[in-house]
N, CA and C atoms of all chains as a GROMACS GRO file, in nm:
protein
  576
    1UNK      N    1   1.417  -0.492   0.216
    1UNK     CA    2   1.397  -0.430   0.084
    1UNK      C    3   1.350  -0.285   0.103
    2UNK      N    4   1.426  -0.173   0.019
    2UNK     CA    5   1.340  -0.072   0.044
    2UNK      C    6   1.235  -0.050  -0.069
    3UNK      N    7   1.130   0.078   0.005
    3UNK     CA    8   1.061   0.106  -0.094
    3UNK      C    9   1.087   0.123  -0.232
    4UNK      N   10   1.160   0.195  -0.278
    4UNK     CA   11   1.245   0.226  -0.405
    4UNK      C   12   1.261   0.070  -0.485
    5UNK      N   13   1.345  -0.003  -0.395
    5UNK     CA   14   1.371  -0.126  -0.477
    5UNK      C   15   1.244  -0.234  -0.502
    6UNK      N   16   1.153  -0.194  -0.401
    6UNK     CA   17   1.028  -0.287  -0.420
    6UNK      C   18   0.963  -0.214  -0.566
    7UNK      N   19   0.941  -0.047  -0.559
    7UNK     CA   20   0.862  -0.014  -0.658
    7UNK      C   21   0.949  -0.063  -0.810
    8UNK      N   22   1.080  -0.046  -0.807
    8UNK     CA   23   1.141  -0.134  -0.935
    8UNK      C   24   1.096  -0.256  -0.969
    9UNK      N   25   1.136  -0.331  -0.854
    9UNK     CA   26   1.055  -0.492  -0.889
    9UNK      C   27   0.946  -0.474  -0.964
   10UNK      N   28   0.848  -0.396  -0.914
   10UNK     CA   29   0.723  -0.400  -0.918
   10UNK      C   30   0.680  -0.394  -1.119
   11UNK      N   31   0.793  -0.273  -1.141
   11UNK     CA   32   0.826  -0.192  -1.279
   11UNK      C   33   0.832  -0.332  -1.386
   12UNK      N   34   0.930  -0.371  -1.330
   12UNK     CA   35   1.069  -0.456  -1.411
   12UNK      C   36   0.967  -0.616  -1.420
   13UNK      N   37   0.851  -0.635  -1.337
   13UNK     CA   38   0.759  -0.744  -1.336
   13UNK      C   39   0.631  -0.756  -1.419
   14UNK      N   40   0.570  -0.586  -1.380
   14UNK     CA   41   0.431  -0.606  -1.436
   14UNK      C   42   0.435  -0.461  -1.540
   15UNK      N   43   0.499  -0.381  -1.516
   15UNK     CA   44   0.528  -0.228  -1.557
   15UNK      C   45   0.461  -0.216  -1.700
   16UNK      N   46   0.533  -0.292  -1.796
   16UNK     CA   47   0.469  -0.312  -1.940
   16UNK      C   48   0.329  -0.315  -1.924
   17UNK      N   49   0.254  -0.428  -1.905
   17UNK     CA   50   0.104  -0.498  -1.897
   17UNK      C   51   0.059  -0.376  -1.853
   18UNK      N   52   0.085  -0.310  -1.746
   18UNK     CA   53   0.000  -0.229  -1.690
   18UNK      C   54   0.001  -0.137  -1.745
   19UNK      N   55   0.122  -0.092  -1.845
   19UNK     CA   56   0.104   0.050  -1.884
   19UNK      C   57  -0.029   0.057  -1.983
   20UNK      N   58  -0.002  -0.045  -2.081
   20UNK     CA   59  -0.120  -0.143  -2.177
   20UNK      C   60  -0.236  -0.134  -2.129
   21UNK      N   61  -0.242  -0.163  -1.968
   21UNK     CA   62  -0.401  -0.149  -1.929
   21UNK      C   63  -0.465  -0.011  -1.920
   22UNK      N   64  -0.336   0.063  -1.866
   22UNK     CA   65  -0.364   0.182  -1.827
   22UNK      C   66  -0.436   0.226  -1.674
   23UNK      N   67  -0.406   0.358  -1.677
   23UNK     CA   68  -0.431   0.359  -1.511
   23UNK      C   69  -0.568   0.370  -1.439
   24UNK      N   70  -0.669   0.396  -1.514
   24UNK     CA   71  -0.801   0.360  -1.515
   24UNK      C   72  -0.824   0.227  -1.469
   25UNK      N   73  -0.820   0.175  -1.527
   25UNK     CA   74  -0.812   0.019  -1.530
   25UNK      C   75  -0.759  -0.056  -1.445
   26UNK      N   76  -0.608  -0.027  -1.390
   26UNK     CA   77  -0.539  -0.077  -1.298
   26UNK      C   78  -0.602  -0.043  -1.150
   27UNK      N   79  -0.628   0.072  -1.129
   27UNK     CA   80  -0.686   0.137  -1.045
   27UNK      C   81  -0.778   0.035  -0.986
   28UNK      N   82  -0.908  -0.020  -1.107
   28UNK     CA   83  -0.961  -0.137  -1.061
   28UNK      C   84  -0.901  -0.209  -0.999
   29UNK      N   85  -0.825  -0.291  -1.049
   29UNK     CA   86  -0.784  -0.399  -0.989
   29UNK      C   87  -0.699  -0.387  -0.881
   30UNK      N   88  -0.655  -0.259  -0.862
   30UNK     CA   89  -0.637  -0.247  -0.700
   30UNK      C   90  -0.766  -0.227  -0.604
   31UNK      N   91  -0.875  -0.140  -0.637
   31UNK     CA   92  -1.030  -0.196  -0.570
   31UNK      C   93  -1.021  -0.332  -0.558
   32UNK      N   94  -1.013  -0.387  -0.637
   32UNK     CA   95  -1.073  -0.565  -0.626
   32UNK      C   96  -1.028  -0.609  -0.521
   33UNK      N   97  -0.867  -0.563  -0.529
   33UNK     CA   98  -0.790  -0.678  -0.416
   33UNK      C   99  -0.815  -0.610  -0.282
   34UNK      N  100  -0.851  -0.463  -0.265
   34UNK     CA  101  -0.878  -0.461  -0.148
   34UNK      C  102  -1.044  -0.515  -0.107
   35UNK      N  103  -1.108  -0.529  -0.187
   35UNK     CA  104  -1.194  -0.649  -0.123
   35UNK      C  105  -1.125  -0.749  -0.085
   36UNK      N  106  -1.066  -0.824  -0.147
   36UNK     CA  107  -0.964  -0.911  -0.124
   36UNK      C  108  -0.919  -0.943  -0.004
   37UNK      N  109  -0.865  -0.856   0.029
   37UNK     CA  110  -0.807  -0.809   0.183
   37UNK      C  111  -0.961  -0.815   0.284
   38UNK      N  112  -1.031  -0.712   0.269
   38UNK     CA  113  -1.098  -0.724   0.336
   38UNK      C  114  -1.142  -0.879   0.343
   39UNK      N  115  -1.222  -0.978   0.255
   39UNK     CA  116  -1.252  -1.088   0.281
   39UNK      C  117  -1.167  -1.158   0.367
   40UNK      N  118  -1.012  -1.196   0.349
   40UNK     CA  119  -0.902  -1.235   0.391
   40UNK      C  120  -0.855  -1.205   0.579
   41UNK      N  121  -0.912  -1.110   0.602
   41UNK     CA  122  -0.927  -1.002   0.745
   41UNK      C  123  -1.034  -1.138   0.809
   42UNK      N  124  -1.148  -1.110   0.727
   42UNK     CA  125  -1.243  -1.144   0.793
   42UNK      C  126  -1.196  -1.324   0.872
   43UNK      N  127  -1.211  -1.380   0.732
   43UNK     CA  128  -1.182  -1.516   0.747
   43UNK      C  129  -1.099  -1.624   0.732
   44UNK      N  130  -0.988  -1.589   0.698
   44UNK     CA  131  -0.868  -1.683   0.634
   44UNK      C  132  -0.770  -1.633   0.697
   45UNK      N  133  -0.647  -1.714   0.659
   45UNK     CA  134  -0.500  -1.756   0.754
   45UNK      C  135  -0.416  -1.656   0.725
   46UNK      N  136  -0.366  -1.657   0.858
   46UNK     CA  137  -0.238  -1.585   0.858
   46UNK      C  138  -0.119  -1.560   0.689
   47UNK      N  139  -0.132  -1.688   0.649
   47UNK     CA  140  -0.046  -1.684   0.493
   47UNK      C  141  -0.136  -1.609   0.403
   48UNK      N  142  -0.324  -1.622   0.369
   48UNK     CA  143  -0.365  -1.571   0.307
   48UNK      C  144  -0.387  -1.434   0.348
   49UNK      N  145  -0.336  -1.420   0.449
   49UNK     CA  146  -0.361  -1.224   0.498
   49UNK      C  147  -0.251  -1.188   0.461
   50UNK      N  148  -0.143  -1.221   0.397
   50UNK     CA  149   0.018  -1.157   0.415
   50UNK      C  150   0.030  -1.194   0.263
   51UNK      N  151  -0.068  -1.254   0.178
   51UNK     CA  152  -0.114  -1.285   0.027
   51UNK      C  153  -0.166  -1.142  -0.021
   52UNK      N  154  -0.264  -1.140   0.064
   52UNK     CA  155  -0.362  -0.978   0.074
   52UNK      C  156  -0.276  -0.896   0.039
   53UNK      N  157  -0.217  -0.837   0.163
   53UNK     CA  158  -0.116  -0.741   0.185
   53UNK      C  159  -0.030  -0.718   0.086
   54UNK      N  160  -0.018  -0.844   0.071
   54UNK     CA  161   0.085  -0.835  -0.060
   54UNK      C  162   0.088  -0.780  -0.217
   55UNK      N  163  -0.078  -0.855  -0.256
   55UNK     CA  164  -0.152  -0.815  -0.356
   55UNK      C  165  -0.176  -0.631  -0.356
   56UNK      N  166  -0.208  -0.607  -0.224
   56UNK     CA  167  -0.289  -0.485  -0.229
   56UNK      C  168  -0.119  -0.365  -0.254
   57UNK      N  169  -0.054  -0.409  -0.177
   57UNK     CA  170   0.072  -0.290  -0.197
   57UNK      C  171   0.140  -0.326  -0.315
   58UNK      N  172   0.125  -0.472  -0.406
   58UNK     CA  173   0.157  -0.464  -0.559
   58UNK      C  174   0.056  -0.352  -0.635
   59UNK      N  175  -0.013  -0.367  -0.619
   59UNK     CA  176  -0.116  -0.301  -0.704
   59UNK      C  177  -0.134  -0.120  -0.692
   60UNK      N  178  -0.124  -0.122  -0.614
   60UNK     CA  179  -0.115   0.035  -0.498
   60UNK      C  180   0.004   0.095  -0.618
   61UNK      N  181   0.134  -0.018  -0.561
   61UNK     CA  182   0.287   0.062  -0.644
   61UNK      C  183   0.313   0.087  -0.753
   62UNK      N  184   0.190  -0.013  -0.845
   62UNK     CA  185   0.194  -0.003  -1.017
   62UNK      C  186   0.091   0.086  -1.023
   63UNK      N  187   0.015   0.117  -0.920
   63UNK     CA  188  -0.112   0.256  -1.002
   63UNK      C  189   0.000   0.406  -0.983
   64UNK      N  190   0.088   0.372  -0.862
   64UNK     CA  191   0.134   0.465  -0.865
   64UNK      C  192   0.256   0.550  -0.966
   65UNK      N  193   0.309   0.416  -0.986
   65UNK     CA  194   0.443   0.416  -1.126
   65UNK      C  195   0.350   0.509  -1.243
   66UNK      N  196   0.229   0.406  -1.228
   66UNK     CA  197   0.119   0.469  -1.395
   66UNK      C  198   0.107   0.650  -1.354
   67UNK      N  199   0.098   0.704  -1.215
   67UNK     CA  200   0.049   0.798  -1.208
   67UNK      C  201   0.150   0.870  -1.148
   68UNK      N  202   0.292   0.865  -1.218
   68UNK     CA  203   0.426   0.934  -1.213
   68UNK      C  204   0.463   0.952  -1.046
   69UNK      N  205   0.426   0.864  -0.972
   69UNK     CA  206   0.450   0.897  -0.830
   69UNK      C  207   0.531   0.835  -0.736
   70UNK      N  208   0.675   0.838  -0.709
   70UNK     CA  209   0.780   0.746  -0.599
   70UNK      C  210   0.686   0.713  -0.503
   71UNK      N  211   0.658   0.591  -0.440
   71UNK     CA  212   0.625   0.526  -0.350
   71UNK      C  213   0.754   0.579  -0.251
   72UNK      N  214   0.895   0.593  -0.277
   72UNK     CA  215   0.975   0.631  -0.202
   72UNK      C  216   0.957   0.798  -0.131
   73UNK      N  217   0.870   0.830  -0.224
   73UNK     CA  218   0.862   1.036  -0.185
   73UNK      C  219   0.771   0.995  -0.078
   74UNK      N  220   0.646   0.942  -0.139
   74UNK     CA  221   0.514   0.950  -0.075
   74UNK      C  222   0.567   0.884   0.120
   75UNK      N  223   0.634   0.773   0.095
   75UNK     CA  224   0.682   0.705   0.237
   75UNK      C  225   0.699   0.800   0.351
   76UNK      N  226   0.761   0.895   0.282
   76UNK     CA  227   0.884   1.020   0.343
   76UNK      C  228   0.823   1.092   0.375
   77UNK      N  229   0.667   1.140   0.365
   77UNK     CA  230   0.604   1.186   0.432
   77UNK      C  231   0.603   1.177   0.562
   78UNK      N  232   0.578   1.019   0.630
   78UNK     CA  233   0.588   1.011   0.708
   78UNK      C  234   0.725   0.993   0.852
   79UNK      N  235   0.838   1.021   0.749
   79UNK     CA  236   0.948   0.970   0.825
   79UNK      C  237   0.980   1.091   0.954
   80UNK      N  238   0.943   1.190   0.971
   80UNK     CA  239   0.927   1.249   1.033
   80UNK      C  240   0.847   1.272   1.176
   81UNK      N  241   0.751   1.163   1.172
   81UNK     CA  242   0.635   1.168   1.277
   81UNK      C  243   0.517   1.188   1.175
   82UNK      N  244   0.392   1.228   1.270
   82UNK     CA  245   0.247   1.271   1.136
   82UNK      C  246   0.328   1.374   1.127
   83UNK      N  247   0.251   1.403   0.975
   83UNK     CA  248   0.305   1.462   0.875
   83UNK      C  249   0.181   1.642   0.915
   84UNK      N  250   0.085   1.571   0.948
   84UNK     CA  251  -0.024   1.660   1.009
   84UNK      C  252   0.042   1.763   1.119
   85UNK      N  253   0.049   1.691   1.225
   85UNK     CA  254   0.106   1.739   1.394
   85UNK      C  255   0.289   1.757   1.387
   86UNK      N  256   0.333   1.647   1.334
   86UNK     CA  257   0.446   1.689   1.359
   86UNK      C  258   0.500   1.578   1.469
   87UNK      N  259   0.394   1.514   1.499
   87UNK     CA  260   0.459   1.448   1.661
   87UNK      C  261   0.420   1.262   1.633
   88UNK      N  262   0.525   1.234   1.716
   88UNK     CA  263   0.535   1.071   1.760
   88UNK      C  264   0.509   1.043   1.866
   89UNK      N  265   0.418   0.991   1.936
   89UNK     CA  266   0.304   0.965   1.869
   89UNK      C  267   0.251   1.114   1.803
   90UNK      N  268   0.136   1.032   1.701
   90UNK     CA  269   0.044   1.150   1.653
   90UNK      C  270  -0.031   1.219   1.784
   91UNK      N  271  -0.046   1.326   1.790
   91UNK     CA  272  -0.149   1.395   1.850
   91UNK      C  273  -0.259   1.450   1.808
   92UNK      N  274  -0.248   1.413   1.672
   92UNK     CA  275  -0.400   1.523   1.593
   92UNK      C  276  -0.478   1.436   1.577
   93UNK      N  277  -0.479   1.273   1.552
   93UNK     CA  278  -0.602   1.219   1.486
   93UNK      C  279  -0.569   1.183   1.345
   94UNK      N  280  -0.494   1.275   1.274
   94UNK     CA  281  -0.421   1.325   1.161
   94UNK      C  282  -0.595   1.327   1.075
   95UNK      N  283  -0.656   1.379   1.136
   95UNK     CA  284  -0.733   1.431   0.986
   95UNK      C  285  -0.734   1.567   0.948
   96UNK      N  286  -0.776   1.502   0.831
   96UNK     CA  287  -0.731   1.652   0.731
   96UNK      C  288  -0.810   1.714   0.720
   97UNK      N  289   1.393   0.435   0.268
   97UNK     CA  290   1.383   0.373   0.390
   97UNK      C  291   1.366   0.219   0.352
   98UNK      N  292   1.360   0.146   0.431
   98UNK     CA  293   1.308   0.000   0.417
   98UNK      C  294   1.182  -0.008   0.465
   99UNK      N  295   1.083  -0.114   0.366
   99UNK     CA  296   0.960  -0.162   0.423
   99UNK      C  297   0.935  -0.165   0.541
  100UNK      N  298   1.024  -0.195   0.604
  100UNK     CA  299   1.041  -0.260   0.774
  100UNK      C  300   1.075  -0.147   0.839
  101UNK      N  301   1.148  -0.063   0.798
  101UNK     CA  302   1.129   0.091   0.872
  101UNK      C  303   1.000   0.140   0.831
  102UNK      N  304   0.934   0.141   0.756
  102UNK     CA  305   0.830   0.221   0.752
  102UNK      C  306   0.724   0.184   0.839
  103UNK      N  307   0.694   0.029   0.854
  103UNK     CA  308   0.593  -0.002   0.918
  103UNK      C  309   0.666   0.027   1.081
  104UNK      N  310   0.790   0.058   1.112
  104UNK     CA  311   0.791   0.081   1.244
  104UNK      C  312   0.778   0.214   1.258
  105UNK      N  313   0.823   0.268   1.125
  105UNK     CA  314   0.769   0.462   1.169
  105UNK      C  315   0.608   0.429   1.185
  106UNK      N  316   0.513   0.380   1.134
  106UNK     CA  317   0.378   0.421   1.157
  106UNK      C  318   0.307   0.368   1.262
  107UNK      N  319   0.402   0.254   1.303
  107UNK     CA  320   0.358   0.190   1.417
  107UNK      C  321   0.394   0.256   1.600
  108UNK      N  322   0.473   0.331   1.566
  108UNK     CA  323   0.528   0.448   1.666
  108UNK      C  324   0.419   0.593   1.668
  109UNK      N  325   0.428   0.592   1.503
  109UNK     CA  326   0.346   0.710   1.516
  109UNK      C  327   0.186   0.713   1.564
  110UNK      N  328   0.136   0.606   1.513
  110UNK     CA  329  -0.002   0.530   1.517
  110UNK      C  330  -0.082   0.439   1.560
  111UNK      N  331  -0.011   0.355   1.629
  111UNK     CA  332  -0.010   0.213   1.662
  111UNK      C  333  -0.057   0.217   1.747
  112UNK      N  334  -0.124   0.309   1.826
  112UNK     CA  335  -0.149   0.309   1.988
  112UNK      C  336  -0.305   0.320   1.980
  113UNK      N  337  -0.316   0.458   1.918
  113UNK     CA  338  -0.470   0.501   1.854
  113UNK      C  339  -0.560   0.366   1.767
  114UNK      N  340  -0.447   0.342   1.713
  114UNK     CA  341  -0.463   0.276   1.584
  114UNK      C  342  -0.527   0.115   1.644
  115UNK      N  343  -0.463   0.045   1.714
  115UNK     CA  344  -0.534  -0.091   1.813
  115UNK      C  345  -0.596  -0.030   1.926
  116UNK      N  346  -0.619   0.156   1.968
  116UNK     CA  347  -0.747   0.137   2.030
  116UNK      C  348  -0.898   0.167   1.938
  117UNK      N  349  -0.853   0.212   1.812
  117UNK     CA  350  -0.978   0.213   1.722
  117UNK      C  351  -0.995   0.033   1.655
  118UNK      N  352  -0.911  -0.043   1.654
  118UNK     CA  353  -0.972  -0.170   1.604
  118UNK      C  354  -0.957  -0.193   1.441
  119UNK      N  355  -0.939  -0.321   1.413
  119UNK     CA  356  -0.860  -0.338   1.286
  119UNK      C  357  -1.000  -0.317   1.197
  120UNK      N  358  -1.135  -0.346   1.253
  120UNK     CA  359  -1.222  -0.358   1.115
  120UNK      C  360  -1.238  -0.172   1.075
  121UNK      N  361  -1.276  -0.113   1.204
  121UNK     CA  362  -1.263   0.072   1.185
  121UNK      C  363  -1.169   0.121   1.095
  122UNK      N  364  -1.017   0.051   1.140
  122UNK     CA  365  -0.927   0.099   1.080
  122UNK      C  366  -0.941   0.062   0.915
  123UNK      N  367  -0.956  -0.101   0.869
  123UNK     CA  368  -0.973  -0.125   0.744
  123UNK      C  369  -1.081  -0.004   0.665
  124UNK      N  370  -1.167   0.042   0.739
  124UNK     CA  371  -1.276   0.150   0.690
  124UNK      C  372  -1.205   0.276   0.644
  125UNK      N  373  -1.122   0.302   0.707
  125UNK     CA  374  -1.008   0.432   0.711
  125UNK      C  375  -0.946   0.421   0.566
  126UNK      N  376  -0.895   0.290   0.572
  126UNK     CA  377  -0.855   0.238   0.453
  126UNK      C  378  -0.931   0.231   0.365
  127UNK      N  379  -1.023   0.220   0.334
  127UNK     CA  380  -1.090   0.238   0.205
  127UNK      C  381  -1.172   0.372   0.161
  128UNK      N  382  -1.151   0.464   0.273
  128UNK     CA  383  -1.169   0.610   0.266
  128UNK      C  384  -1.079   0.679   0.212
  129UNK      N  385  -0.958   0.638   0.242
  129UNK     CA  386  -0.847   0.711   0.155
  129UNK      C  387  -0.818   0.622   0.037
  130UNK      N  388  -0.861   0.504  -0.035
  130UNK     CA  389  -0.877   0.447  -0.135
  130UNK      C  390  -0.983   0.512  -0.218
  131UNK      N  391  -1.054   0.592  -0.166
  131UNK     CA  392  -1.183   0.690  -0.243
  131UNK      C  393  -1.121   0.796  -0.273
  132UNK      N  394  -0.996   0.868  -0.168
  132UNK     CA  395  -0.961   1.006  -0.227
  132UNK      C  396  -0.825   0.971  -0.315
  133UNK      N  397  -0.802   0.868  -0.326
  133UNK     CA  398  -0.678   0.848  -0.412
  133UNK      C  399  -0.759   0.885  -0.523
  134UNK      N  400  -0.888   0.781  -0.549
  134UNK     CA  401  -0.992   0.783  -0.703
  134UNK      C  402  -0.936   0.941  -0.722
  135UNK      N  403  -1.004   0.981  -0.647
  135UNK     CA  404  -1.046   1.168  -0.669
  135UNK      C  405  -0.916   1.215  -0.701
  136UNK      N  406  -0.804   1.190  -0.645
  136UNK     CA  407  -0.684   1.291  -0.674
  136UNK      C  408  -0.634   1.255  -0.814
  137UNK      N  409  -0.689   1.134  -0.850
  137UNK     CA  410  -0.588   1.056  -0.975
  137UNK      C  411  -0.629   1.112  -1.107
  138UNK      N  412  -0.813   1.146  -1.070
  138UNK     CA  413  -0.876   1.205  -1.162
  138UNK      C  414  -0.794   1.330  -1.184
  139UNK      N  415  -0.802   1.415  -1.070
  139UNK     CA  416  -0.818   1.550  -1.076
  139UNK      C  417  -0.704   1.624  -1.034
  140UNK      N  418  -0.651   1.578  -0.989
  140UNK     CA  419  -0.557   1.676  -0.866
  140UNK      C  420  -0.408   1.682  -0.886
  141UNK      N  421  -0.355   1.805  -0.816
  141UNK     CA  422  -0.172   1.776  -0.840
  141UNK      C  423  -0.082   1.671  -0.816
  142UNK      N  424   0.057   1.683  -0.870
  142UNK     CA  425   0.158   1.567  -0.902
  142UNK      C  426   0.147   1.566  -0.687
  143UNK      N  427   0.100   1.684  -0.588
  143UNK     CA  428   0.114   1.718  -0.476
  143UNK      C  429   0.043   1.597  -0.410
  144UNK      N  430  -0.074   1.632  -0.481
  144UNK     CA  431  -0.195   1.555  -0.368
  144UNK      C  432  -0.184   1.439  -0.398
  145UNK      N  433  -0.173   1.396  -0.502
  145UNK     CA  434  -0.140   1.246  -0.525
  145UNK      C  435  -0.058   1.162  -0.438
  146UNK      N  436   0.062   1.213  -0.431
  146UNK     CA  437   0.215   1.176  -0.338
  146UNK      C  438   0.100   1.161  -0.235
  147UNK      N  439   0.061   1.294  -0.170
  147UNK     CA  440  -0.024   1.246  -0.066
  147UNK      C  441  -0.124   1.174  -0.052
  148UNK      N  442  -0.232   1.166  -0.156
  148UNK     CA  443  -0.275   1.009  -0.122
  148UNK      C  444  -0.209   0.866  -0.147
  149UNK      N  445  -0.119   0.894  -0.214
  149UNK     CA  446  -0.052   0.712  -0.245
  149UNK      C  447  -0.003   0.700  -0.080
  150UNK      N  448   0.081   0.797  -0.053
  150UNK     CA  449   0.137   0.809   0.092
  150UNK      C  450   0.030   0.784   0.188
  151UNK      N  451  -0.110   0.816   0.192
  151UNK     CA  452  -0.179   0.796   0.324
  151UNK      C  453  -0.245   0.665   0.301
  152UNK      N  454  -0.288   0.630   0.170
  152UNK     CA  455  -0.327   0.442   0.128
  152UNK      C  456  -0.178   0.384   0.159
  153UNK      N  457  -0.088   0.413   0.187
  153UNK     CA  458   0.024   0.310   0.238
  153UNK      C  459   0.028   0.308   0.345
  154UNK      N  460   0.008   0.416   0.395
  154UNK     CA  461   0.026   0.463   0.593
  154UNK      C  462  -0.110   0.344   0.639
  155UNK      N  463  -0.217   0.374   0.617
  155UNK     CA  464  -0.353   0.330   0.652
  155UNK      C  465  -0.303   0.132   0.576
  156UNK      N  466  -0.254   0.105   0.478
  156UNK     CA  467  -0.255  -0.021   0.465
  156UNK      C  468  -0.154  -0.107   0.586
  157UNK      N  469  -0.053  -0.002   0.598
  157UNK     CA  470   0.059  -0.084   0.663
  157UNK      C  471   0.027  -0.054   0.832
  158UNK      N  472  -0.066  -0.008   0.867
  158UNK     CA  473  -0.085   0.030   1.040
  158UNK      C  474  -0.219  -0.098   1.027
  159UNK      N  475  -0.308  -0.133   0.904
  159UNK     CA  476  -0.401  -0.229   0.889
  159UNK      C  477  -0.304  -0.396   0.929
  160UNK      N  478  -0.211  -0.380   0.867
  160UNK     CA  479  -0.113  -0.506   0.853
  160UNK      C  480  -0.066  -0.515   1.001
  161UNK      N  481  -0.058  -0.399   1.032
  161UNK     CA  482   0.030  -0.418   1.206
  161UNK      C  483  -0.134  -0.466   1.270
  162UNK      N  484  -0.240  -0.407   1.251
  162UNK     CA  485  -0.335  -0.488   1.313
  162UNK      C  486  -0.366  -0.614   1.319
  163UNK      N  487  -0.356  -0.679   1.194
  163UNK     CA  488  -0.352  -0.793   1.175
  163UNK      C  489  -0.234  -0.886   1.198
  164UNK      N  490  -0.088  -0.834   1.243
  164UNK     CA  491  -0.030  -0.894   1.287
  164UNK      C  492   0.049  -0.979   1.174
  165UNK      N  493   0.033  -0.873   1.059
  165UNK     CA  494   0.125  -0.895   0.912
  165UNK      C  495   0.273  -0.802   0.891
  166UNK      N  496   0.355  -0.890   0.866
  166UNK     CA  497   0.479  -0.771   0.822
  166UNK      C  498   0.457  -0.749   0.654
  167UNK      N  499   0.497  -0.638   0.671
  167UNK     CA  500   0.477  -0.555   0.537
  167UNK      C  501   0.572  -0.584   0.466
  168UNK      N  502   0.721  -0.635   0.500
  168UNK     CA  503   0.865  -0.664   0.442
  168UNK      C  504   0.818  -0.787   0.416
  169UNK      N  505   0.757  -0.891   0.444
  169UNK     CA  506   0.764  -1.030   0.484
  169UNK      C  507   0.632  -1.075   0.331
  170UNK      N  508   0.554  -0.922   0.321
  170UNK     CA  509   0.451  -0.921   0.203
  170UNK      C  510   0.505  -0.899   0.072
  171UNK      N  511   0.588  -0.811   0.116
  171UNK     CA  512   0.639  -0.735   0.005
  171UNK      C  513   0.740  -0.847  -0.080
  172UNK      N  514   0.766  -0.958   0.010
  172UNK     CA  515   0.912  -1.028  -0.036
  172UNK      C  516   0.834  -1.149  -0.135
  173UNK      N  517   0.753  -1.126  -0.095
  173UNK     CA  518   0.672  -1.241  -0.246
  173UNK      C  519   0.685  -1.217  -0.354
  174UNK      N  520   0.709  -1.080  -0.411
  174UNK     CA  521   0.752  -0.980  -0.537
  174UNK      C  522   0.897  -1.035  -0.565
  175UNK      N  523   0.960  -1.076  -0.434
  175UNK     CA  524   1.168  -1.042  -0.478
  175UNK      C  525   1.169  -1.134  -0.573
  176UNK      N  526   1.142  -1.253  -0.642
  176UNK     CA  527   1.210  -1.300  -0.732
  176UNK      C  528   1.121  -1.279  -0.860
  177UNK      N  529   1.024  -1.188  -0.890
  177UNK     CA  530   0.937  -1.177  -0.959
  177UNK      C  531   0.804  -1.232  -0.962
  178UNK      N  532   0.716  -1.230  -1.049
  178UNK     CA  533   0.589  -1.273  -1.031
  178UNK      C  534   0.538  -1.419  -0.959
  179UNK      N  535   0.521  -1.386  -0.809
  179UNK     CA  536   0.476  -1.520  -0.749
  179UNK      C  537   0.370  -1.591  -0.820
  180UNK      N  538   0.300  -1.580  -0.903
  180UNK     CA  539   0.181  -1.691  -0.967
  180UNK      C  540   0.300  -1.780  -1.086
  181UNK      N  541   0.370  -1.633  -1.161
  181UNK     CA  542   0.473  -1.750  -1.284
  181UNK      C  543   0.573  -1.778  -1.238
  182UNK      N  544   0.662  -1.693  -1.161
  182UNK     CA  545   0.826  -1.690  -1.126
  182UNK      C  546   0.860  -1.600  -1.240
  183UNK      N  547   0.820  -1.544  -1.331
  183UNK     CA  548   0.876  -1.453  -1.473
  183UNK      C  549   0.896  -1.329  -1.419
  184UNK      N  550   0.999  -1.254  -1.486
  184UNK     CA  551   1.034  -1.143  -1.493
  184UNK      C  552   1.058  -1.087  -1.626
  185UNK      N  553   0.973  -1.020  -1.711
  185UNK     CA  554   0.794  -0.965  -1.635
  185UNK      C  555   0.741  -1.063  -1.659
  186UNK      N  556   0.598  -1.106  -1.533
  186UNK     CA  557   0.552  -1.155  -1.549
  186UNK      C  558   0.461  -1.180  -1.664
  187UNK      N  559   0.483  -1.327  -1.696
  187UNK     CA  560   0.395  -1.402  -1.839
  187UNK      C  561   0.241  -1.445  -1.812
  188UNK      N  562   0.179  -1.435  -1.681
  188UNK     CA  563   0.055  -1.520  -1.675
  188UNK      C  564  -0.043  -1.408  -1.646
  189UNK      N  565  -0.016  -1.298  -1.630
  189UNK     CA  566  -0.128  -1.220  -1.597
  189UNK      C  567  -0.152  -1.180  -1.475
  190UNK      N  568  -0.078  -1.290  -1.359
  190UNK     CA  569  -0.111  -1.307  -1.267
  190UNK      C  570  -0.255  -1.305  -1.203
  191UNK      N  571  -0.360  -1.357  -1.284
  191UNK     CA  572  -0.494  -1.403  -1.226
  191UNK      C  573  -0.436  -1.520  -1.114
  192UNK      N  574  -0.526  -1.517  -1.004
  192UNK     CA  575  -0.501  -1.618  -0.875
  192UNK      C  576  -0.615  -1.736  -0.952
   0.00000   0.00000   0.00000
């Protein structure tokens, strides 16, 4: 699946509700689930970590739809190597 | 790109640094750039945004290679619509 077609799914599933919640709001509930994740890291199964993951990049793709932004642009940053250095591997650390 | 290309671009680019800093450090990384997303969403250009949705995906999906999660394999819980209802859009809210 690519990015593009995941962020549609994402649209075409929850897109409405969330617009309703708004991006304030949604925003939360992407916090939540990365507790979520984190708990899930700590102590639970392989299926409930790939639940996580799952939750957390749903939520990520609908704050981003709310906040006019391709998950497909943002990807493309990186298709290049870091986006920082320039290089594969990174050589900088990549902080900003 | 595809999900599955992306997590191998970051896993090329990152992956080395990235399992010698350790998945709980790295999850920390991750919720550092979950703080500057807050900040850009408030405040900042259509620019910086791209770039934080882009570095909360980079930092989630090099977290997933730590843990030994595919990101395609997360993402595919979405393909037939809302895994809690099966609806497209989802009808339940999706509370777990």
């Amino acid at each position: 699946m690519t990015i593009e077609q995941f962020q549609q799914t994402i649209d075409e599933t929850y897109g409405e509700r969330d617009a309703q919640r708004g991006l304030e709001r949604t925003f939360m509930w992407l916090v939540e689930e990365v507790g979520e994740l984190a708990r899930a890291l700590r102590t639970e199964s392989h299926e409930r970590k790939v639940e996580e993951f799952s939750d957390v990049l749903a939520w990520l793709t609908t704050t981003a739809s709310l906040a006019g932004v391709e998950m497909s642009e943002a990807a493309a940053r990186f298709a290049e190597g870091c986006p920082k250095c320039g290089e594969t591997p990174c050589e900088c650390g990549r902080r900003r």
